[in-house]
N, C-alpha and C positions, 0 to 999 in steps of 0.2 A: 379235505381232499375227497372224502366219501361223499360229497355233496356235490361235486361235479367228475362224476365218472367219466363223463365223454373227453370232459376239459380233459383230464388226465391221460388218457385212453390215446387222444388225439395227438399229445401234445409228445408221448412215446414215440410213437408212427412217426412225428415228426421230426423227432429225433433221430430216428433209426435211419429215415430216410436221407436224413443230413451228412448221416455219419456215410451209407453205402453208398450212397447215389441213388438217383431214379430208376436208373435203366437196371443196375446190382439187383438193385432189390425190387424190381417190377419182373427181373426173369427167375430169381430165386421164387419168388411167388408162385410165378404161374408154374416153373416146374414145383413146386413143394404143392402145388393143384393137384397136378397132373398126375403125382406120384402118390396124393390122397385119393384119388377119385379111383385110380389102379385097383389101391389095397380097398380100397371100399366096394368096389363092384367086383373081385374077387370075392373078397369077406361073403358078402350078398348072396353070390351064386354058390358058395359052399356052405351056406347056410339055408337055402333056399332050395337047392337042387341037390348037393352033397357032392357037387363037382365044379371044376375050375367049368364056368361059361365064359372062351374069351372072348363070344358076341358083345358078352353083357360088359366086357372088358375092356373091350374094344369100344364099344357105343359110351361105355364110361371115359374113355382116354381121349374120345373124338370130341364129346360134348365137354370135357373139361376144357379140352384144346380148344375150341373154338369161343368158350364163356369165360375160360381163366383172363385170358390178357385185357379184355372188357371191365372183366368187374374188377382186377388188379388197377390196370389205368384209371377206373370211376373212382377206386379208391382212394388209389393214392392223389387220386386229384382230389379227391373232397377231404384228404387229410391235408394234402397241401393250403387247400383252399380253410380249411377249418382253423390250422395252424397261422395263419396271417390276418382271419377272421377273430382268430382268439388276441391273436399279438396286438392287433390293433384295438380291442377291445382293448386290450393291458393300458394301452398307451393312451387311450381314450378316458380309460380312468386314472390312470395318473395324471393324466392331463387336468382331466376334471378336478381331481382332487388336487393339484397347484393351482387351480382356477379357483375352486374354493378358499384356497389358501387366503390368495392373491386378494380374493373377493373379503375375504376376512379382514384380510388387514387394510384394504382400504375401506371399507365399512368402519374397522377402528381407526383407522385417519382423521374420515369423514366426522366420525363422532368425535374427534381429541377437534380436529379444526371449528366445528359445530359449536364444541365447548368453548374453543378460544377466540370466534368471536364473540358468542355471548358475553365472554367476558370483556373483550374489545368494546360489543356494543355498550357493555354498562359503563366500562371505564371511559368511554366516548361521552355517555350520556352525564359522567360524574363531572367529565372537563367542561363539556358544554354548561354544567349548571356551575362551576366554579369559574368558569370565564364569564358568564354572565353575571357572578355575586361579582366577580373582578370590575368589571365593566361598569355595572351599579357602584361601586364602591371609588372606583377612579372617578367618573358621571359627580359622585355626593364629595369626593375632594376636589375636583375640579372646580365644581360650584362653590366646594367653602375657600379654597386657593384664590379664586376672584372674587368671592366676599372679603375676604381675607387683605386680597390686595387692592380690592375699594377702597376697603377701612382706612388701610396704609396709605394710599393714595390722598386720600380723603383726611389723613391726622396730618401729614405732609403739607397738603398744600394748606391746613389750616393753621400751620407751625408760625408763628410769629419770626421764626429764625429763618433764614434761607439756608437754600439745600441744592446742587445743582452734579453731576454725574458726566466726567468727559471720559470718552474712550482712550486704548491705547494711539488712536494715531492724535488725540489729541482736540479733536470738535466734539462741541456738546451734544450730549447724549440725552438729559433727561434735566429736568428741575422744577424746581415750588411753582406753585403763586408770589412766595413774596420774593423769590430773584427775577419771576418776570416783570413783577410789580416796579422793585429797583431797578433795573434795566432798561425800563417800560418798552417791551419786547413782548409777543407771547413765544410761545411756546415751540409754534409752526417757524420764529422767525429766529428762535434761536438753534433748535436741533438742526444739529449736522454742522456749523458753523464753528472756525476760527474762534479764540479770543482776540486775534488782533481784528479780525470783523466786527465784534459785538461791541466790545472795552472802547474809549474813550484813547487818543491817542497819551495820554500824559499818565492814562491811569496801565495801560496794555501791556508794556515791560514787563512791569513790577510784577506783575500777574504770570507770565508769562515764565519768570525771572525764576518763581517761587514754585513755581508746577514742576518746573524742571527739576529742580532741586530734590521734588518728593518723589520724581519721577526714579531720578539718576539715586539719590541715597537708598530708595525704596523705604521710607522713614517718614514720619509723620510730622506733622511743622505747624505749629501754633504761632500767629502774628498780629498784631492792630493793624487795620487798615483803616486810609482816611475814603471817604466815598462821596463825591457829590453829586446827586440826582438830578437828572434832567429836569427837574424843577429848580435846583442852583439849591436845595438844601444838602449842608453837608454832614454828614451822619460818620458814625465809628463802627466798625465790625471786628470782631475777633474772631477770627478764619481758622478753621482748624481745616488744614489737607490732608488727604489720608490714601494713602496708595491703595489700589482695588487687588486682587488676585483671584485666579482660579484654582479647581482643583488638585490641579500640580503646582502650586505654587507661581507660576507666572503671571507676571504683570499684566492687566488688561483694564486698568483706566483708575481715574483719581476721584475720589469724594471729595467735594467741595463743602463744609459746614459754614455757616458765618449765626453769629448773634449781634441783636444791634447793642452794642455798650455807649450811646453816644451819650447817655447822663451818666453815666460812671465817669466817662473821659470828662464832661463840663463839670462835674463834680470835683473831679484829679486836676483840674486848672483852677478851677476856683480856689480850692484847698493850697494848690500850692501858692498863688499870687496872695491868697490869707497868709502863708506861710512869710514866704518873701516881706509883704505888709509888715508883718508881726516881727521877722527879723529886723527889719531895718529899723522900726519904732526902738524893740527893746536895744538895739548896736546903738542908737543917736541916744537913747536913755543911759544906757552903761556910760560911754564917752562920757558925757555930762556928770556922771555920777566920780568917775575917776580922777577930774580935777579934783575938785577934796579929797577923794582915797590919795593919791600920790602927794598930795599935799602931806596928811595924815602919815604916810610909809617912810616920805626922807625928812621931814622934820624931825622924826618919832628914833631915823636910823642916827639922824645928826644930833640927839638927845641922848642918845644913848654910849655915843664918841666919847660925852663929856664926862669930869666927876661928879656920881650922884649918889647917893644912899644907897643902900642894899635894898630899903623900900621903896623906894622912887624909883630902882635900878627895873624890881621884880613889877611895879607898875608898868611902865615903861615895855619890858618886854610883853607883858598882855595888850598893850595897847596893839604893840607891832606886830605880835603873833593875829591877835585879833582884824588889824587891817589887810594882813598878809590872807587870809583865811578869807574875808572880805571880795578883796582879789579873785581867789583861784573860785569863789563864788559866782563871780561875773562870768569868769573865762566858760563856765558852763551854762549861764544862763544865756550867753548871747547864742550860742548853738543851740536852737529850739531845735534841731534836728536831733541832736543828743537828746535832751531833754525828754521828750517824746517816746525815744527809745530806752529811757533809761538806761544807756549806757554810761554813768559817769566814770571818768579813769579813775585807778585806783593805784596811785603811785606812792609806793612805800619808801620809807627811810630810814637810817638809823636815828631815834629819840631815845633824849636821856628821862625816863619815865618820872623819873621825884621831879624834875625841872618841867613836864608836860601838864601834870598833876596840880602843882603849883599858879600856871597861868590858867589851868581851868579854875581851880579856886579862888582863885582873885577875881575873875570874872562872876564868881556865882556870889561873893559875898559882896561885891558892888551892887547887884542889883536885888539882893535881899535886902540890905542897907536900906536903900530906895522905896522900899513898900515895908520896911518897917520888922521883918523876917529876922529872925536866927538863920547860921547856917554853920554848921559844922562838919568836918571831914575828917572820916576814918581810914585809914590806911595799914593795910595787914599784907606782909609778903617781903620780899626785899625789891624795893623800888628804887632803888639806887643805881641799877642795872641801865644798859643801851636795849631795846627793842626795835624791831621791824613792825614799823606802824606808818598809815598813812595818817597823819597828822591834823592833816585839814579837815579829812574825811570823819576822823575820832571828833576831831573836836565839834567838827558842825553836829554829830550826831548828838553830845553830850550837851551843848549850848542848848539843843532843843528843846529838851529832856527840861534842864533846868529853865528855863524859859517859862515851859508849861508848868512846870510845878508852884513858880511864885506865878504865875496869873492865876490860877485853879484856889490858890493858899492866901486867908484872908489875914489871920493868923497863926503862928505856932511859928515851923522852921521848916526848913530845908537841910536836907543831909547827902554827902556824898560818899557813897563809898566802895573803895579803891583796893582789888588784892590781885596779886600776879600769882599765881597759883602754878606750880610743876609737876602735880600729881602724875603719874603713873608713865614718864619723859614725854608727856603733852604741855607745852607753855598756854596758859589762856591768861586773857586779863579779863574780871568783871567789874562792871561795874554798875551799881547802884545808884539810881535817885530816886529818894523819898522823900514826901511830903508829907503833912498835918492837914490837906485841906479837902475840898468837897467828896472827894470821891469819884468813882464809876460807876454806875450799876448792870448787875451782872449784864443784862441785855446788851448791853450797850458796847463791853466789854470785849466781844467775836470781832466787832467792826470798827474799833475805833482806830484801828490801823488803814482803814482805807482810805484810798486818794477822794478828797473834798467829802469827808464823812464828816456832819459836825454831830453831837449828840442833842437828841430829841429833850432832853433833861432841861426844865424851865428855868434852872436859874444858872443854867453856861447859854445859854441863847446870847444873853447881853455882854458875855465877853467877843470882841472880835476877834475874828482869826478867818485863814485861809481855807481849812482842814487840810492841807495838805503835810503840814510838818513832819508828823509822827509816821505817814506814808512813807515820806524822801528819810526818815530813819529808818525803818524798817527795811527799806533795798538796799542804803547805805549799808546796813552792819551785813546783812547777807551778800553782799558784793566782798565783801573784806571775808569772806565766808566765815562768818558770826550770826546769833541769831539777838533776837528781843523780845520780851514776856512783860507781861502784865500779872501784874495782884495788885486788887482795890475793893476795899470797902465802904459805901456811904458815911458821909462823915466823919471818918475814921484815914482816910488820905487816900492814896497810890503809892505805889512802887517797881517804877518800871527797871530794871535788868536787862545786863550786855553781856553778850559772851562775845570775847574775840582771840582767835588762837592768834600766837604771834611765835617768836623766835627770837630768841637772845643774840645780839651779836656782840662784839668784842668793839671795844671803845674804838669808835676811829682815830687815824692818828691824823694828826694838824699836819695839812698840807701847807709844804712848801709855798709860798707866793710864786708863780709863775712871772718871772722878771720879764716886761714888755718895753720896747724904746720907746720915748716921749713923741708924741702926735702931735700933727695941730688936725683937729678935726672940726668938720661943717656940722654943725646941729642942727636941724633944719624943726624947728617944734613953735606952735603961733601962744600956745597958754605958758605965759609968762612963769607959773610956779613949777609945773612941768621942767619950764627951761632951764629954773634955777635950779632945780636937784639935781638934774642931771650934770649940768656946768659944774656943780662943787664935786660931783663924786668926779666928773672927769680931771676937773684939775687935783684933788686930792690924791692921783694918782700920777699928777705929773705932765699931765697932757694940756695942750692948747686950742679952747674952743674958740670959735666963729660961728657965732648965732644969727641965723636968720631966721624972721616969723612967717613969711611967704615962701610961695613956691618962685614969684619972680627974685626974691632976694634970693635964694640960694642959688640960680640960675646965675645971676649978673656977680654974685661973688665966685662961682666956679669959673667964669669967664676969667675974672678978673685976679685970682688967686692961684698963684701956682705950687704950694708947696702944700695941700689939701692929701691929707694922707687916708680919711675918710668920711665918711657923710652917713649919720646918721638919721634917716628921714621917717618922719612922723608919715601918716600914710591919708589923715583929713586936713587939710590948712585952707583958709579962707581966697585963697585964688584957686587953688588948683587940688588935682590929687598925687599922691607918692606917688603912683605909680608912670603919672605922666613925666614928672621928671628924675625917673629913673630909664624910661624909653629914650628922653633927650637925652640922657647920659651916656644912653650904650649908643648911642648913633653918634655920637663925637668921637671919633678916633681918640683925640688927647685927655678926654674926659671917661672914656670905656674903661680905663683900665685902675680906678679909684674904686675900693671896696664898698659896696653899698650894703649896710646896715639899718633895717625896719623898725621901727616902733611903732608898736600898736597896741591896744587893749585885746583886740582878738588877732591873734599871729595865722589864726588856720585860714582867717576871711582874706587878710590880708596876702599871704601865700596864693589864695587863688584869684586878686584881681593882679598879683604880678606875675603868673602865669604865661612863661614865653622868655621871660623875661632874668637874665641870669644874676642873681641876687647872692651875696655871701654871707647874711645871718639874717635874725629875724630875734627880737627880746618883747617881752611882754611888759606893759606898762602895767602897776607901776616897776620901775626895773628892779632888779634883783643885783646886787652885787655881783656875787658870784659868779653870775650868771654873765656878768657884764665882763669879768675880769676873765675868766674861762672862756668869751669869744674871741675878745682881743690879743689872748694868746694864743688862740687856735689861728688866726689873719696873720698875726705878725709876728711868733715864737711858737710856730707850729711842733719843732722838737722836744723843745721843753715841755708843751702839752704831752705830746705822747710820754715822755720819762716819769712824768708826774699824774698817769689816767687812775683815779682811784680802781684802789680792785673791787672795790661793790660793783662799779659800772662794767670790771670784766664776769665779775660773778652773772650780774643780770642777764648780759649776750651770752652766757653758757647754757642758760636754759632756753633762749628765743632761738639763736643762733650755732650752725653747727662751725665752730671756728675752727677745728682744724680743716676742715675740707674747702672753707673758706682763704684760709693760708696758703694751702696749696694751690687754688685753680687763681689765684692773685700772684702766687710765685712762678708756676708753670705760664697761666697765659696772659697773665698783667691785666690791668686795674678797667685797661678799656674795654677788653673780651668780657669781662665778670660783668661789668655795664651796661652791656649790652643784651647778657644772657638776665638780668633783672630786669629790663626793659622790656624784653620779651614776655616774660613771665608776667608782669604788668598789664601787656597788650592779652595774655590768653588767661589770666584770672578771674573776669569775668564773665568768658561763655562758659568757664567750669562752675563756677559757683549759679549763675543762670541753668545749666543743666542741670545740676543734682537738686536746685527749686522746681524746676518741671518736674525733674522723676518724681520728687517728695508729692508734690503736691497731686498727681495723675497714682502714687504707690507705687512707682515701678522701681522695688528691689533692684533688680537685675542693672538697672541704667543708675542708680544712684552711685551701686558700687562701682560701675565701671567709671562714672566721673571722678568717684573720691578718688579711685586707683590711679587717674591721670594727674588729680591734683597734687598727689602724695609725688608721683614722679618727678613734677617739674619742682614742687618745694625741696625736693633732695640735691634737683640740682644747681639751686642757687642757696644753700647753703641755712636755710629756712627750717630748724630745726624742729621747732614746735610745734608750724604746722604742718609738716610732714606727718609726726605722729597724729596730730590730730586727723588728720586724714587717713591715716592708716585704721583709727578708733571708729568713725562712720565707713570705712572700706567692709571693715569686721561686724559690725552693727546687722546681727540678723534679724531682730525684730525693731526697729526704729518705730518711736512716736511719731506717725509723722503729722499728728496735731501739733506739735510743740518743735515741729522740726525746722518747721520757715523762720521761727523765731529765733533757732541756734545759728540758721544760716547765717542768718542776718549779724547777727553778732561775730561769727567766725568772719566773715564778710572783713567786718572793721578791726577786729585783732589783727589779721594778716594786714592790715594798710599801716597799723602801728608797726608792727615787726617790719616792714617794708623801711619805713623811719627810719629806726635801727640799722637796717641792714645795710641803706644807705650812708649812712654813720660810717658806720663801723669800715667801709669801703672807703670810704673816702679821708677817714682817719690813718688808714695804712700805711 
């Protein structure tokens, strides 16, 4: 404040004058003038003169008066004027100094914005250079994308397989060289096109038929197709369809794949017309071969009627076991289909073991006799016993065994030997044959088990053989779920070993004869020795035959014959075949209703050329008693059969067959619903088992178990107990072989057509 004394000074004045007023305090002035200038020109003159001069008082009060109100007004005008001059000053610098302010902080605006796009420009300049690595980088995938899709392009249309791409509405979109090649179309003249424009009217459906299908399931569809080329070559394809999608899951067009398989398929023909060939040769070889065997079977049965010795009695039955065995030989060689597959049946029975044992020994020491052999037979265990044995099976295995041993053995013996073992409550029987003769050597030893293996050893060359025997042993005893082993030393012998688990069962008891009333029946058989066995077993029984050797002869005696109760007809005769005059026989009203009964060497061939054709039994030549006597009471003392069904045959349907649930849906909805509901099952058995071979074969877990799941379903509900669970056991199957899995199909395949057998039985026995 000591720095601006006016400032101060002023700003007083200005106050005082605020407070008084102008005019207040302009007349207080000039009188407080007027009233100085008095006492001052007073003061003056009594200082001066030593007396009041009121001249100099007067001249003082006149001159006050006249200069007071002047310099009061100059004043207070230049305090007023100073006071306003100062105010706005004030306000000028506060002004300024908010101007400064103002000026400050956009000066820092300017610099924060300055700053911020500096850094805009850099982050600008960062984006520019990463749009442009972008840009480079999309540029160098674009160019590898269409290298890329050259390639594809370019491996495509080099693909020997065809390839072709239809949209959702259905016209082709895209495809090879070798579908335009097939087609002989290009490219320009099939995109955007119909299949029923491109396709061939006869081929266009099918086509058509199958898109839909993979359209509508949204599921993938593997098929052969036949194709003939507009050059008139016709070619095979195996089409695989394959529905397309998008992102979301939506439909938007089909893949078309095809491979040409056309020598796989002339392959799959040739093969099978060799098969057919092959059947038919060994079916007319067997025939021929079974006049002697059936000769051999009822001579051998009508020998044994008679009084003979205990050793005449014990030959006797090897002969017949042995013809019998003979037999059921054929029954599998004529099905090369079987064969092939190794599937032989393995049909068990109760045998009395010392009586099994026995006809194998008699068999072994015949043909040791014959080359000049020792042969002797050990038996350890109690052999006295019934077992569950497949018979045929045992014995063709054992026949083998010994076979090979006297051809291999120039001298010494041959030994058999026989122990039924119960160790630890597991039944096994083994058995042993050993020989005295050449040997194996070890090499040789790994392989001598394989199918047409012969040994490289210089002195078996000049024995002949098939190689096959010891093969068809070896699946035999593991079909019986048993094994076979070898030990052999050079000149020192062999000794090959059987293991087979079996099962005690309890003597059966002698059935009943099922009592049948006296026939006259038609025979209808052209081999005279044929005719005669069966003639004697029929009349042995009581019955009256009528023998024709033709198909016309049976024809003009059913004409002519009316009291014909049944006709059993051979299924080859030199006019005609069974089967034809069993059609003439269902189309005669008077003649439909006579039981017709098959004989044949092979019952399953015959079964399926009378296919259609409603037939009431079916015996294997050569015939079986039992078998014979068991049909005729099922035709014509149906009750009696059932009073009398052994309980082995119920024991068996207990494990194939679910029989209570069985009883019920027969007692609830009778015998034609149940027929029907296996009929069906029949009709959908094979796209199930056809499925779970796709899924196997493509790995797809997920679709096998859902097929087993359906298979297991429908076997529950026709009463199919076995394969239920087995299908329940592949539903559960988390990790499946499925190298080894087509081969199980295959087999589950034909088990279910046996139990199917059965099931039919069993339905129609109720």
């Amino acid at each position: 404040m000591s720095q601006y004394p006016v400032k101060s000074w002023v700003r007083r004045l200005a106050a005082v004058l605020k407070l008084w007023g102008w005019l207040q305090l302009a007349s207080l002035t000039v009188l407080f003038i007027l009233v100085s200038s008095a006492l001052l020109a007073l003061a003056v003159s009594l200082i001066l003169h030593n007396q009041v001069r009121w001249d100099m008082v007067a001249g003082a009060l006149l001159f006050a008066f006249v200069a007071a109100p002047v310099f009061v007004s100059l004043l207070l005008y230049l305090v007023r004027h100073l006071d306003a001059a100062l105010f706005y000053l004030k306000d000028s610098a506060r002004q300024e100094t908010l101007l400064n302010e103002n000026l400050q902080e956009n000066i820092r605006q300017l610099n924060f914005e300055i700053e911020e796009r500096k850094k805009a420009f850099q982050a600008k300049r960062r984006a520019i250079d990463e749009l442009r690595k972008e840009i480079s980088e999309r540029k160098k995938t674009q160019q590898e994308l269409e290298e890329q899709s050259l390639l594809m392009r370019s491996i495509v249309d080099s693909s020997p397989d065809l390839f072709y791409y239809r949209d959702e509405t259905g016209r082709f979109a895209s495809c090879n060289k070798m579908f335009e090649q097939l087609i002989g179309k290009s490219a320009s003249e099939l995109i955007g096109h119909y299949p029923l424009e491109i396709y061939s009217s006869d081929m266009a459906p099918a086509a058509i038929l199958t898109d839909h299908e993979v359209s509508v399931n949204q599921a993938e569809l593997t098929l052969d197709v036949e194709y003939t080329t507009p050059q008139g070559q016709v070619m095979w394809f195996e089409m695989r369809k394959v529905p397309f999608f998008d992102r979301q899951g939506r439909y938007i067009g089909l893949l078309g794949f095809g491979r040409d398989i056309t020598s796989r398929k002339l392959a799959e023909q040739a093969l099978e017309r060799a098969y057919q060939d092959k059947g038919k040769f060994i079916a007319t070889l067997s025939h021929e071969l079974r006049t002697p065997l059936n000769g051999i079977v009822g001579l051998t049965r009508r020998l044994l009627e008679t009084e003979l010795a205990p050793e005449q009695r014990s030959w006797a039955n090897t002969i017949f076991s042995s013809a019998e065995t003979l037999g059921n030989i054929f029954n599998d060689i004529i099905d090369l289909d079987k064969i092939d597959r190794q599937d032989l049946d393995i049909v068990y029975q109760s045998v009395k073991l010392d009586q099994f044992i026995g006809d194998i020994a008699n068999f072994a020491e015949l043909i040791c006799q014959q080359k000049g052999l020792q042969f002797s037979v050990q038996r350890v265990g109690e052999l006295g016993c019934f077992v569950r044995l497949d018979p045929t099976r045992v014995r063709q295995v054992l026949w083998n065994l010994i076979n090979n041993a006297v051809k291999f053995t120039a001298k010494g013996e041959v030994r058999l030997y026989c122990e039924f073992s119960q160790a630890m409550g597991a039944n096994e029987l083994i058995f042993i044959v050993s020989d005295t003769g050449i040997g194996i050597a070890p090499q040789e030893q790994q392989r001598i088990f394989d199918m047409y293996y012969k040994s490289s050893d210089g002195r078996r060359l000049s024995i002949v053989g098939s190689g096959i025997g010891l093969s068809v042993s070896k699946a035999l005893a593991e079909a019986m779920g048993g094994r076979i082993s070898l030990q052999s030393q050079l000149n020192q012998g062999s000794s090959f070993t059987v293991h087979l688990p079996t099962e005690v069962l309890a003597e059966p008891e002698l059935l009943t004869a099922v009592r049948c009333p006296s026939l006259t029946v038609l025979l209808v058989e052209d081999v005279p020795l044929n005719a005669e066995i069966a003639m004697n077993l029929l009349e042995q029984r009581g019955h009256t035959v009528v023998h024709a050797e033709t198909g016309e002869d049976a024809l003009a005696l059913l004409e002519t014959e009316d009291d014909i109760d049944l006709v059993l007809l051979d299924m080859q005769l030199p006019d005609m075949t069974g089967d034809q005059i069993a059609r003439a026989m269902k189309q005669d009203s008077r003649l439909a209703q006579i039981p017709i009964v098959v004989l044949s060497a092979n019952v399953r061939k015959a079964e399926q050329q009378l296919e259609g054709i409603q037939i009431d039994g079916a015996l294997a030549k050569p015939i079986n008693t039992a078998n014979l006597d068991q049909l005729l009471a099922q035709l014509f003392s149906p009750s009696a059969v059932r009073s009398s069904a052994p309980a082995q045959l119920e024991k068996h349907q207990d494990t194939v067959l679910d029989i209570g649930t069985l009883q019920d849906y027969l007692q609830s909805l009778g015998k034609k619903s149940v027929k029907r509901s296996i009929q069906l099952f029949e009709q959908l058995l094979p796209g199930y088992i056809n499925k779970m071979l796709e899924a196997a074969t493509q790995r797809e877990l997920e679709e096998f178990h859902e097929a087993a799941h359906k298979l297991k379903g429908a076997a529950a509900s026709v009463g199919l107990l076995w394969v239920q669970q087995q299908a329940k056991l592949l539903e559960q199957e988390e990790t499946p072989n499925w190298q080894t899995m087509e081969r199980q199909l295959i087999e589950y395949h034909l088990t279910i057509e046996r139990h199917l057998a059965a099931l039919h039985e069993f339905v129609e026995q109720y």
